[in-house]
C-alpha positions in Angstrom: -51.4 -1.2 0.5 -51.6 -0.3 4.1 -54.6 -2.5 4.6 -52.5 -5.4 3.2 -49.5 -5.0 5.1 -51.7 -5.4 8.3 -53.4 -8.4 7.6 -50.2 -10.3 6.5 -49.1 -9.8 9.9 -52.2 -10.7 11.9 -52.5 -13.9 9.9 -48.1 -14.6 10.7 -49.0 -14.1 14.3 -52.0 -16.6 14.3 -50.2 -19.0 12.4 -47.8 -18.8 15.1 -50.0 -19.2 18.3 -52.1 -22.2 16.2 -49.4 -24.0 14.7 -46.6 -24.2 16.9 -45.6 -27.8 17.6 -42.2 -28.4 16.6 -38.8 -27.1 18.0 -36.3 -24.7 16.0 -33.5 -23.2 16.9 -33.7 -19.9 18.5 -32.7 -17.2 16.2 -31.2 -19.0 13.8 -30.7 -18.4 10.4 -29.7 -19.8 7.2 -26.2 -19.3 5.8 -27.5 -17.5 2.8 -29.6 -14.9 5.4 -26.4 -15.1 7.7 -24.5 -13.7 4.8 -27.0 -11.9 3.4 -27.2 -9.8 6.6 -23.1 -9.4 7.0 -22.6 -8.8 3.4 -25.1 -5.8 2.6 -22.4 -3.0 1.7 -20.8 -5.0 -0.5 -23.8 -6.0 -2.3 -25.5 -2.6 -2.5 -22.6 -1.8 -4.5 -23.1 -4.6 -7.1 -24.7 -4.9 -10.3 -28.7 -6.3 -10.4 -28.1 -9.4 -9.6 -24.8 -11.1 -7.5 -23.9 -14.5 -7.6 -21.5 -15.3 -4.1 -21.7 -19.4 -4.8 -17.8 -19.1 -4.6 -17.0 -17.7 -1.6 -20.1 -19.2 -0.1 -20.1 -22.9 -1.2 -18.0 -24.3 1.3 -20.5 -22.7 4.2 -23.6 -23.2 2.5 -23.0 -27.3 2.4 -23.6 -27.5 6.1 -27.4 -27.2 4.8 -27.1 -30.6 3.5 -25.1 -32.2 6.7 -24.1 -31.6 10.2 -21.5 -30.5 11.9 -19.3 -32.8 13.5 -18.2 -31.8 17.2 -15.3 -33.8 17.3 -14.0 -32.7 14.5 -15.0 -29.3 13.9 -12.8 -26.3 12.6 -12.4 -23.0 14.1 -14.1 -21.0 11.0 -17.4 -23.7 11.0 -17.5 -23.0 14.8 -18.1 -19.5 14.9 -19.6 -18.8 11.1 -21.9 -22.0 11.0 -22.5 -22.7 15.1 -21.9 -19.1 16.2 -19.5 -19.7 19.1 -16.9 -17.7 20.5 -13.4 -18.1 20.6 -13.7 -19.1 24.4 -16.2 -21.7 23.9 -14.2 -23.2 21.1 -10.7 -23.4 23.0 -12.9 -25.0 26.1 -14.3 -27.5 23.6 -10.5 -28.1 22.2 -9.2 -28.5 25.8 -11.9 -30.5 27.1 -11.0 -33.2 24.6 -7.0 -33.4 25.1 -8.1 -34.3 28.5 -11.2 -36.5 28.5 -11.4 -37.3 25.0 -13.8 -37.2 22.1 -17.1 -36.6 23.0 -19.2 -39.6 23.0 -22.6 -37.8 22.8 -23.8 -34.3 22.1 -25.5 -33.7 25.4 -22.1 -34.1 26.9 -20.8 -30.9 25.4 -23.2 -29.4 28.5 -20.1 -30.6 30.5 -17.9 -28.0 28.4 -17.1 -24.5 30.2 -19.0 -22.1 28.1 -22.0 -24.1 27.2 -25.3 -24.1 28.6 -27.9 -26.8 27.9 -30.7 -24.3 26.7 -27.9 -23.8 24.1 -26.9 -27.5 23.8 -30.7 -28.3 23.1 -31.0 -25.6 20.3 -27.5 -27.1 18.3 -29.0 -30.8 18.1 -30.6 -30.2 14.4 -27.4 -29.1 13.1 -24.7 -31.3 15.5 -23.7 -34.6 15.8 -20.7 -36.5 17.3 -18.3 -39.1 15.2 -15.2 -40.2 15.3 -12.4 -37.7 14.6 -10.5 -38.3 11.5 -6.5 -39.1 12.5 -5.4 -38.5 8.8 -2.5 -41.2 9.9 -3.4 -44.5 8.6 -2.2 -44.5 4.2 -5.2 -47.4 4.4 -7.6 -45.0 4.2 -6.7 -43.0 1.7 -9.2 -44.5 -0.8 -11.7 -45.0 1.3 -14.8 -42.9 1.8 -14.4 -42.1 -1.6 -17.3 -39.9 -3.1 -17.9 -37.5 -6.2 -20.6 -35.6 -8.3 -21.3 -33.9 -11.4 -22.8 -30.8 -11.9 -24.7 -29.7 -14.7 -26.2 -26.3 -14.7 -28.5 -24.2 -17.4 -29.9 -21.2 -17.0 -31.5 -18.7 -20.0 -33.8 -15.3 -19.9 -36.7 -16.0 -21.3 -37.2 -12.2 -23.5 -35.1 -11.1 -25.8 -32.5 -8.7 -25.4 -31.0 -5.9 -28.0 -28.1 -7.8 -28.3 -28.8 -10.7 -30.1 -31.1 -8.9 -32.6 -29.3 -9.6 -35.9 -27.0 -7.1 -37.6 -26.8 -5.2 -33.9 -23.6 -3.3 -34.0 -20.8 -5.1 -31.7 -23.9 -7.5 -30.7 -24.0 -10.9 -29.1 -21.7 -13.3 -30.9 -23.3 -16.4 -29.2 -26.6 -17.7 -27.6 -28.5 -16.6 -24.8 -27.7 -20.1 -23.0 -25.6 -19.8 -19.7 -23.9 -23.1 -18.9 -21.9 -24.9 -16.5 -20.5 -27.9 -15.2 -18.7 -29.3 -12.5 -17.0 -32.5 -11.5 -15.4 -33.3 -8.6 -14.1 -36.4 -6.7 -13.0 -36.2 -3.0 -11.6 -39.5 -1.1 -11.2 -38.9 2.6 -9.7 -36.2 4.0 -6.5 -36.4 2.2 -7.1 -36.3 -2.0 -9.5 -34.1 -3.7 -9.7 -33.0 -7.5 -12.1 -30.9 -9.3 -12.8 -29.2 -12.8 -15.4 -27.0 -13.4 -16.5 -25.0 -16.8 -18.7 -21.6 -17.3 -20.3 -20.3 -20.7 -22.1 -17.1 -20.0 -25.2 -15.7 -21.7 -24.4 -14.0 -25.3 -20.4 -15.7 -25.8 -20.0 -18.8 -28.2 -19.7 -22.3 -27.0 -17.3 -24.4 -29.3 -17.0 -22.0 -32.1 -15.5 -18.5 -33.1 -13.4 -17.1 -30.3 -14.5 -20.0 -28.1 -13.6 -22.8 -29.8 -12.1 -24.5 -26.7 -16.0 -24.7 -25.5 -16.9 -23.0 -22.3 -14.8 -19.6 -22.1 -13.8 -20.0 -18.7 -12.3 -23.4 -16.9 -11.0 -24.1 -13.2 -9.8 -27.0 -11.8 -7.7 -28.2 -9.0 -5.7 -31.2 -7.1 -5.4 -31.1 -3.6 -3.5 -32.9 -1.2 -4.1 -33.2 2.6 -2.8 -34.0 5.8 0.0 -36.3 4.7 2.7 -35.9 7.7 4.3 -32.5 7.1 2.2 -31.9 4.1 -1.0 -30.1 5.6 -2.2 -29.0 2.4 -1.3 -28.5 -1.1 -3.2 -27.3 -4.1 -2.2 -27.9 -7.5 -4.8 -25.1 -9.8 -7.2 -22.4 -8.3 -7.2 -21.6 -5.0 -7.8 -19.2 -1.8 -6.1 -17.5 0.2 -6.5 -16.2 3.7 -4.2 -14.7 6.2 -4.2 -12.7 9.5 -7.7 -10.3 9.2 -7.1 -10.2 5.9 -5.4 -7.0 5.6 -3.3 -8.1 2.5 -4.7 -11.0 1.9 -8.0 -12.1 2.3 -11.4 -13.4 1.2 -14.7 -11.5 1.4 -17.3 -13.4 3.3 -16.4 -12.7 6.7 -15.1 -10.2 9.6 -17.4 -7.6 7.9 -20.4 -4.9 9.7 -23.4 -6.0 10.9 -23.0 -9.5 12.0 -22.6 -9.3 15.6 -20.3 -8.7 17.8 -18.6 -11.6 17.4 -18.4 -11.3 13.3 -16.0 -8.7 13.5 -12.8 -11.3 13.9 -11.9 -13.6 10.5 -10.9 -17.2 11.3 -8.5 -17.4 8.3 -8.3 -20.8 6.4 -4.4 -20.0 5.1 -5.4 -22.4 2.2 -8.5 -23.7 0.7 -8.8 -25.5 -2.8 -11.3 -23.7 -5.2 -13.3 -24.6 -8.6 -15.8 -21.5 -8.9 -18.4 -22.1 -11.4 -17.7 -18.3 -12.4 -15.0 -16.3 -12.7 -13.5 -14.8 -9.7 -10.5 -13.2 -8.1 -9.0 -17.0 -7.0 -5.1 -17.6 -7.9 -4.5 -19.9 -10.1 -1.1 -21.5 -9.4 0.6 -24.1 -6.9 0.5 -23.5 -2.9 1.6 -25.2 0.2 0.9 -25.4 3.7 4.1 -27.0 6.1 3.8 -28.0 9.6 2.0 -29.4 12.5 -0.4 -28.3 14.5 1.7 -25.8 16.2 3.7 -24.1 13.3 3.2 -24.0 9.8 4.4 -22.1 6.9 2.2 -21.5 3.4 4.4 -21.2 0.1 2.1 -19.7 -3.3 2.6 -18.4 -6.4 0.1 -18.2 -9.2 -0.5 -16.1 -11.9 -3.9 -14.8 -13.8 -5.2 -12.3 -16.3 -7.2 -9.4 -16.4 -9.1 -7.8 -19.6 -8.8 -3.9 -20.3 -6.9 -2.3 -23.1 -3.2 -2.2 -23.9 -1.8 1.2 -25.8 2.6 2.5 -25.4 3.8 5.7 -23.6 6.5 7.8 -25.7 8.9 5.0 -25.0 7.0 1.7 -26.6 5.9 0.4 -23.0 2.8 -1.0 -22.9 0.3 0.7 -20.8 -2.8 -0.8 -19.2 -6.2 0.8 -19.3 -9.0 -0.4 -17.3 -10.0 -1.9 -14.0 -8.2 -4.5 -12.1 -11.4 -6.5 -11.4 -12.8 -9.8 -13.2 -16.0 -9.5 -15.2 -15.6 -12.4 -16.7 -18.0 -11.3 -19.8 -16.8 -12.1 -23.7 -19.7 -11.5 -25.6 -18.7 -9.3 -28.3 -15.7 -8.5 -30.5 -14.9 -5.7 -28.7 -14.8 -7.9 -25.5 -13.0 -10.3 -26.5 -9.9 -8.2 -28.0 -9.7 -7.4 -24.7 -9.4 -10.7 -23.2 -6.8 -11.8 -21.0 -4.4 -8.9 -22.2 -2.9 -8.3 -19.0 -0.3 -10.6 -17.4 -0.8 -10.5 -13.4 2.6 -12.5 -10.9 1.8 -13.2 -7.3 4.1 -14.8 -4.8 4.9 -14.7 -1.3 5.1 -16.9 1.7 3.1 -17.2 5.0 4.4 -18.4 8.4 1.9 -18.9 11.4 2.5 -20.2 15.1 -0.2 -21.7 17.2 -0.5 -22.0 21.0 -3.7 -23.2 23.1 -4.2 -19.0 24.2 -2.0 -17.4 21.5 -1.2 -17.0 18.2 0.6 -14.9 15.6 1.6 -14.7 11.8 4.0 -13.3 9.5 2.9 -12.4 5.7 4.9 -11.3 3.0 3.7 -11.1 -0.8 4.5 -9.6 -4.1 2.7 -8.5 -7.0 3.6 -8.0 -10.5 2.0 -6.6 -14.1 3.8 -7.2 -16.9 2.4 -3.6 -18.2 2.2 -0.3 -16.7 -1.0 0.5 -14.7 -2.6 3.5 -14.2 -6.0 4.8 -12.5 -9.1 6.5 -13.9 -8.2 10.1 -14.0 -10.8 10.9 -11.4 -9.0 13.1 -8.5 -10.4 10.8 -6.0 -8.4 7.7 -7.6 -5.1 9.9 -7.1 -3.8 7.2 -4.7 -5.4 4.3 -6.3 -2.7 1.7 -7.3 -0.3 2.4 -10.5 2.4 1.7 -11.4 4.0 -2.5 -12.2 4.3 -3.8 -8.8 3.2 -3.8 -5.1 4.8 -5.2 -2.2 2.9 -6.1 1.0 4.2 -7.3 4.9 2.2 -7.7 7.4 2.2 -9.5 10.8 -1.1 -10.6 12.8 -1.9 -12.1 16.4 -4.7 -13.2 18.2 -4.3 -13.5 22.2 -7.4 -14.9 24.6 -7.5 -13.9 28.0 -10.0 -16.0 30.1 -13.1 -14.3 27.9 -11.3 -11.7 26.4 -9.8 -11.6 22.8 -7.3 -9.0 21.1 -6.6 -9.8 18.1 -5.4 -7.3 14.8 -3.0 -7.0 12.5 -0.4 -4.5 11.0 0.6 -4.0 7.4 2.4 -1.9 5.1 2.6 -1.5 1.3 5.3 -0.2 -0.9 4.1 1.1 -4.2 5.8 3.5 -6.8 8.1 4.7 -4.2 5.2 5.5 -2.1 5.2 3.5 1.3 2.0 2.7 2.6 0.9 1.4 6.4 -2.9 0.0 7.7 -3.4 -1.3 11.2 -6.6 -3.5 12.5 -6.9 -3.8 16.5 -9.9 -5.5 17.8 -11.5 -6.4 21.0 -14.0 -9.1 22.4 -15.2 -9.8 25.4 -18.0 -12.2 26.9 -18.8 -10.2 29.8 -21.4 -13.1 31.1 -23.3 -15.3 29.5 -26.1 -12.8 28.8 -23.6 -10.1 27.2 -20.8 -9.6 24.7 -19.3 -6.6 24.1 -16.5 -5.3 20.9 -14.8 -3.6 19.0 -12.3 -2.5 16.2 -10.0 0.0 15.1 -8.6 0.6 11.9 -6.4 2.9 10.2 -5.5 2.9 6.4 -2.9 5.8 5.2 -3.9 7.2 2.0 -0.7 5.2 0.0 -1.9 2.3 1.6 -2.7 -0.8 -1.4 -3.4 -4.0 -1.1 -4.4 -5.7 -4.3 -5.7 -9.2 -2.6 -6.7 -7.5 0.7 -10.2 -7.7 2.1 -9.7 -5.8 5.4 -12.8 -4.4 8.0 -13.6 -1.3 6.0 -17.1 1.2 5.0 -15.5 1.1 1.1 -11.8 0.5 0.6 -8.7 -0.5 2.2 -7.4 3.1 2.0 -7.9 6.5 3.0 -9.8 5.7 6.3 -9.6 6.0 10.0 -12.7 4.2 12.2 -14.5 2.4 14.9 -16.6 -0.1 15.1 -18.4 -0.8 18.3 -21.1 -3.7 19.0 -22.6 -5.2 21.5 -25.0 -8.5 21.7 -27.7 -8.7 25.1 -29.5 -11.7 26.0 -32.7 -9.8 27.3 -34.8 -12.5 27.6 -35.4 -16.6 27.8 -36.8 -16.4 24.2 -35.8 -12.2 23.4 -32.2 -10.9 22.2 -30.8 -7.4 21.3 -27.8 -6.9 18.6 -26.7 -3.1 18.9 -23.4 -2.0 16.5 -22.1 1.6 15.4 -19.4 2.4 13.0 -17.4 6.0 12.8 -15.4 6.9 10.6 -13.3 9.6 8.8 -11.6 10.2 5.3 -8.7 12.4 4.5 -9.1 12.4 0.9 -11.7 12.6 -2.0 -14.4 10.0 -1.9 -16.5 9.0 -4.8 -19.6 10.9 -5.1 -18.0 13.1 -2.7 -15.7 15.9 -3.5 -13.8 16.8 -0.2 -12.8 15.2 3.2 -15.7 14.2 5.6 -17.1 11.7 8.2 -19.2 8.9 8.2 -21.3 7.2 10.2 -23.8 3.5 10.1 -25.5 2.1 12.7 -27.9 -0.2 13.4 -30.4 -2.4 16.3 -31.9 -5.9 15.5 -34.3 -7.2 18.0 -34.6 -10.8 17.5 -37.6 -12.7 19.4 -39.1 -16.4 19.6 -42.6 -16.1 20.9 -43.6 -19.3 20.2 -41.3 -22.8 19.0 -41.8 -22.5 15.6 -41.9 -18.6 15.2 -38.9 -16.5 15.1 -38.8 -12.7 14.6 -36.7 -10.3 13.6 -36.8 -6.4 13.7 -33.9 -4.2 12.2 -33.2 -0.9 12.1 -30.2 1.1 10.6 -29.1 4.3 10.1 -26.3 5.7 7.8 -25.0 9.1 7.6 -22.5 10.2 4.3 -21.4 13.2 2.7 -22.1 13.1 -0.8 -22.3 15.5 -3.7 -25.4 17.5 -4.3 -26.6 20.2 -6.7 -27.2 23.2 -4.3 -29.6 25.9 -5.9 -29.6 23.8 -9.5 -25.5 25.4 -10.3 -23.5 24.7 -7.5 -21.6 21.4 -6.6 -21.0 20.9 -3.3 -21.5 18.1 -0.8 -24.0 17.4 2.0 -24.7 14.9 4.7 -27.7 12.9 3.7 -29.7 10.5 6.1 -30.2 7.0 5.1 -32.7 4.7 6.9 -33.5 1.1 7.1 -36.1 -1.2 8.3 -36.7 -4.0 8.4 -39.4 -6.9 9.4 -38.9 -10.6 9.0 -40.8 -13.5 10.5 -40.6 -17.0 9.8 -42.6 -19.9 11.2 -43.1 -23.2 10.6 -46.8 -24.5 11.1 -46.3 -27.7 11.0 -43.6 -29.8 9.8 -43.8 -29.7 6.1 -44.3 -26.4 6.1 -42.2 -23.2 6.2 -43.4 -19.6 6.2 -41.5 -16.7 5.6 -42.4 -13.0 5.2 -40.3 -10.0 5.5 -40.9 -6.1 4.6 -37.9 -3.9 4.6 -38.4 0.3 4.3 -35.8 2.8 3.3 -35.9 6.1 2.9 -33.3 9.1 2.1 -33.3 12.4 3.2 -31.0 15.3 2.5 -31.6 19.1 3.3 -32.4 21.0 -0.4 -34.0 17.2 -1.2 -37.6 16.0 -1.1 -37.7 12.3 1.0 -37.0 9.6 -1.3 -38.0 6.0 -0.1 -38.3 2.3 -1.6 -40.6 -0.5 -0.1 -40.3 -4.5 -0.2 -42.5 -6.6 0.5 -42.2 -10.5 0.3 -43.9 -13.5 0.9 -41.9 -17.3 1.0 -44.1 -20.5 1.4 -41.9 -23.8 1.5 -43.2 -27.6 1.4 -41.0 -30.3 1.5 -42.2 -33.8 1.1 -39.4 -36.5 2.4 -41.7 -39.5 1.5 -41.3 -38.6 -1.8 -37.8 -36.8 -1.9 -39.6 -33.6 -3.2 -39.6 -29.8 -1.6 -40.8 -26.6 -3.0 -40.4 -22.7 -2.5 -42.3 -20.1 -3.9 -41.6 -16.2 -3.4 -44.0 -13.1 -4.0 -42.3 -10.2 -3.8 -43.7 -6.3 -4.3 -41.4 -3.7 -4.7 -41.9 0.1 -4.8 -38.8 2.7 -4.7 -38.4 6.3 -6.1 -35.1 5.8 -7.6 -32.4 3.2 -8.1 -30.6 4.9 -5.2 -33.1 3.1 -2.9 -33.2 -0.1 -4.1 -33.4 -3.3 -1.8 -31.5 -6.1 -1.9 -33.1 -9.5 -0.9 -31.6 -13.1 -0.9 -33.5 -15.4 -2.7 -34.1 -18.9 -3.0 -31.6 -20.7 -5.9 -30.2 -24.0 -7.0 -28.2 -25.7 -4.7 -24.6 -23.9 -4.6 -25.8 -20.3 -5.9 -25.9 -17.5 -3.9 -28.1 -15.2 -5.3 -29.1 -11.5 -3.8 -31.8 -9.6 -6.5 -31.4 -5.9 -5.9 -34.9 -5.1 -6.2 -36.1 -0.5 -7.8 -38.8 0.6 -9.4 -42.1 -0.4 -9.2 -43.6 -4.0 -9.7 -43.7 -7.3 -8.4 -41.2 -10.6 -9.1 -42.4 -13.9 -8.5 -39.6 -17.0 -7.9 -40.2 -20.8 -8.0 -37.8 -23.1 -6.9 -38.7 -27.0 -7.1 -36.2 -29.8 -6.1 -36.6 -33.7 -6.2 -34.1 -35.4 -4.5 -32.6 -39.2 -3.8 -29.7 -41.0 -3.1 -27.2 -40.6 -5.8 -29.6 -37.8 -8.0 -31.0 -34.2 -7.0 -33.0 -32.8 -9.4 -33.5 -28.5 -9.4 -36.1 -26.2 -11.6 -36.2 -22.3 -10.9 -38.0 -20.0 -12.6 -38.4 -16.4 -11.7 -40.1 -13.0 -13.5 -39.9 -9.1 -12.4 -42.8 -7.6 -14.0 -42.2 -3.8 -13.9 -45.1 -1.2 -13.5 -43.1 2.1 -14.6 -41.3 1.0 -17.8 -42.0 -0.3 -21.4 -38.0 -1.1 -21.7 -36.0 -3.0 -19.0 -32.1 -2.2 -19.2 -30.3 -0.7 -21.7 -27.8 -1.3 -24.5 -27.3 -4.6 -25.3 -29.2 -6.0 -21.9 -32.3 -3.9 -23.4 -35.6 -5.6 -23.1 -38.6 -4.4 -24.9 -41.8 -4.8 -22.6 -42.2 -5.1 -19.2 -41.5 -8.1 -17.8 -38.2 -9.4 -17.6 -37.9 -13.9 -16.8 -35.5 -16.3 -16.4 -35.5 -20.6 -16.5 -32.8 -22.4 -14.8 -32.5 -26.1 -14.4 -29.9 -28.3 -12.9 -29.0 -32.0 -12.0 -26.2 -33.8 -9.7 -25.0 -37.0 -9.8 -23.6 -38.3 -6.3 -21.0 -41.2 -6.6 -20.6 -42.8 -3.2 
């Protein structure tokens, strides 16, 4: 294998010297590798396979169009451009007193901006007008909408829907969904969306409503006072979302200017899956200097329901969504717990300076109570939580401090978290952070998504990183997180530290080759079998590598190949390691409105403990990261054909195990070795 490894990357580097002749933007990256990169905790922890479409959609559509500079929010700036919080407030202040820009050389003018950096925006920035969101003539105009139909299947039959199985499949192996949506301006949107996963019925039996889970919304913008309003499923996200908060961004790993959220307060939501959105009315008051966002909403969760000695109901299972009802026993367990949410959000804004007040309230309409695992002792129980919390964000020439503080009051037991973070652009070559965080053990927050290495309790760290400009055409990204734990963990059975860090060395030889080298490092107390009878808990080693280069030949083109390494080591343990290797090639055609992406991929790991995830290559709105163990290769093609009002998708994709006969267990069992899946999609555009 060796042998192969080194030839793949003598042939990138020649394709790199032979090939280049068209310009790409210096170390950039896709949103899906962008979140890919941030988001690895959080997906490690997942099942095989994540779908992120939600909380990624409204990123991921700056794929499709630019961004416009006169118009652009704080959250696009610094997730999709990657500025800072100083170039954005020159950009802001530079229009109040020359106006809108008229071209996109001119933001070379800006304090902040260089023109090496101006020339490296232009594929993704353009300059229009700014909306003003005043005139009620427009509110019909620029009217636009789409339909989404989506259908995916795996291919090999699974235990489940064998006939006369025990609690088996009730309906096909079909996954369906749908989508509809209509947008007109900036001020009216609407949207309904439908999901049938793979094994429940679809218009018949316990889902005789059709797909088994529905979202819609109406929204309402920018009509005087009114800045928002959402009528259905929404989002919400305050402060650095200690209380309340989505989950793609201010996470580890992303630089040192990732570590700070740029909240949305509200943002109207149809997932195509179920999810942990509110379903419910909210509304954002105010002008562009104060504001205050009103919510309620209500939704369910599925577990089981049994009484205490009194008759009150009691609720057992996990307050997260699955979303699955395949089964009998799955579906008497649907929706059997009531969840209230309501609270109230008040935010001032300044040019340098801003701050927020949160307040919110949760209610069950049964009694909840935790696993009874010691290290869930001061997990959430109980029927209600109460949350405060009150943020700020301050900039100082190139400086930010920014945090929040928040408190929780739960079964008696009063809670308190604190977030305190620091950036600083210390020239154009360097910029330097960090964060500190504190979470009390009684600490909850139900809706929180706060900078942490697990949850938001039970945890005192630091996060440092740092990003260098060494070179015209080199970069180095440097972070390192501490951290400490006064309680049980799971998987480990006493108080202990923690540690991840990690380098990226980024590099663009050539105009159309960009490379990337990453290494991390994690240490973790976990439990271990000492001398095959004794329990206790030691500090095991976890390293990372990994290799990516991607070049683009010429300009139908794309190449992409990456090989990531890690490896476990533990005194008492032998070295356990995993390997991935993968191979992209995409075409794209525009004469014809046609593009294609193929993916080899090899993958060889000891254990399910050192699997790799690896974003892949999807329809057009799904995230999807494969977690890749075992031993064998998966293969993914992705073809699209595309025109004015239609885009047409096909994926199909196989694993093709080595070291098993049987993929899965239970009702996901699989006999054979190879495990496939078809997907298929179409849009309609209505402009």
């Amino acid at each position: 294998m060796k042998p192969l490894l080194v030839l793949i990357l003598i042939f990138c580097c020649l394709c790199g010297r032979l090939f280049a002749q068209t310009d790409s933007l210096l170390f950039w990256e896709s949103q899906g590798e962008m979140l890919f990169e941030s988001m690895q905790d959080q997906l490690m922890e997942e099942m095989d396979q994540v779908d992120l479409s939600d909380q990624c959609e409204e990123l991921l559509q700056y794929e499709k169009q630019k961004v416009n500079l006169n118009d652009v929010s704080a959250e696009i700036a610094q997730a999709i451009l990657k500025w800072t919080d100083y170039q954005y407030y020159q950009l802001q202040l530079y229009r109040e007193l020359y106006g809108d820009l008229v071209t996109v050389y001119e933001l070379a003018a800006v304090d902040g901006f260089s023109r090496e950096e101006v020339e490296k925006m232009l594929p993704y920035v353009e300059v229009r007008p700014a909306a003003s969101g005043k005139r009620w003539s427009s509110f019909f105009k620029s009217s636009q909408g789409s339909l989404l139909l989506r259908y995916r299947q795996n291919i090999e039959k699974q235990a489940g829907y064998e006939s006369g199985k025990e609690n088996g499949y009730m309906g096909s192996p079909m996954r369906l969904a749908v989508k509809c949506s209509y947008k007109s301006g900036d001020r009216f949107s609407m949207a309904l969306s439908g999901e049938k996963d793979a094994g429940e019925q679809f218009f018949r039996g316990a889902q005789k409503q059709g797909f088994d889970h529905y979202a819609f919304y109406v929204n309402l913008k920018n009509m005087g006072v009114l800045k928002n309003m959402v009528i259905g499923d929404y989002v919400l996200d305050f402060g650095q979302g200690l209380v309340m908060g989505g989950k793609a961004m201010g996470v580890r790993g992303g630089g040192a200017g990732q570590i700070r959220r740029f909240p949305v307060l509200l943002r109207a939501s149809a997932p195509m899956s179920e999810s942990d959105n509110h379903r419910g009315v909210a509304v954002v008051l105010g002008n562009a200097s104060y504001s205050a966002t009103l919510f309620y909403s209500h939704r369910f969760f599925d577990g089981l329901l049994s009484s205490d000695e009194t008759g009150s109901p009691i609720y057992e299972g996990s307050l997260s969504v699955s979303g699955y009802h395949r089964t009998e026993r799955e579906n008497a367990q649907k929706n059997v717990l009531r969840n209230r949410l309501y609270g109230a959000h008040f935010q001032m804004k300044k040019r340098i300076f801003e701050w927020g007040v949160t307040a919110q309230h949760t209610q069950f309409v049964a009694e909840v109570l935790p696993a009874e695992v010691l290290y869930k002792r001061y997990s959430f129980s109980g029927k209600s939580v109460a949350n405060i919390s009150a943020d700020y964000k301050v900039i100082l020439h190139k400086t930010i401090l920014f945090g929040e503080v928040g408190m929780s009051v739960n079964h008696e037991r009063v809670g308190a978290a604190v977030l305190q973070g620091w950036i600083c652009d210390v020239d154009p070559r360097c910029r330097i952070s960090a964060l500190f965080r504190y979470y009390s053990r009684h600490f909850v927050a139900l809706n929180g998504s706060g900078f942490c290495s697990g949850n938001t309790n039970n945890e005192l760290g630091l996060y440092l990183a740092a990003d260098f400009v060494t070179g015209r055409r080199t970069a180095l990204y440097l972070n390192a997180d501490l951290y400490r734990s006064a309680w049980l963990r799971y998987q480990a059975d006493k108080p202990g530290v923690g540690f991840d860090g990690g380098a990226k060395f980024a590099i663009n030889p050539f105009k159309s080759l960009t490379a990337t080298l990453c290494y991390r490092l994690k240490w973790k107390e976990k439990n271990m079998k000492i001398n095959g009878y004794y329990n206790g808990t030691l500090l095991t080693d976890e390293h990372t590598v990994r290799l990516n280069l991607l070049w683009q030949p010429v300009s139908w083109l794309e190449l992409k190949t990456a090989v990531a390494g890690l490896f476990h080591a533990a005194r008492h343990e032998p070295l356990r390691c995993g390997l991935l290797l993968l191979q992209d090639v995409g075409v794209k055609i525009e004469k014809w409105g046609l593009s294609f992406q193929l993916r080899a991929a090899f993958f060889d790991t000891d254990s399910y403990e050192e699997r790799l995830p690896a974003y892949e290559p999807d329809l057009l709105y799904a995230f999807t990261i494969k977690n890749h163990y075992g031993k064998g290769m998966r293969y993914v093609f992705l073809a699209n054909y595309g025109i004015a009002f239609l885009d047409l998708q096909f994926r199909f994709s196989q694993t093709c195990y080595d070291d098993r006969e049987e993929i899965s267990s239970g009702l996901s069992a699989v006999k054979g070795h190879t495990q496939s899946e078809v997907a298929a999609q179409i849009i309609f555009h209505i402009r």
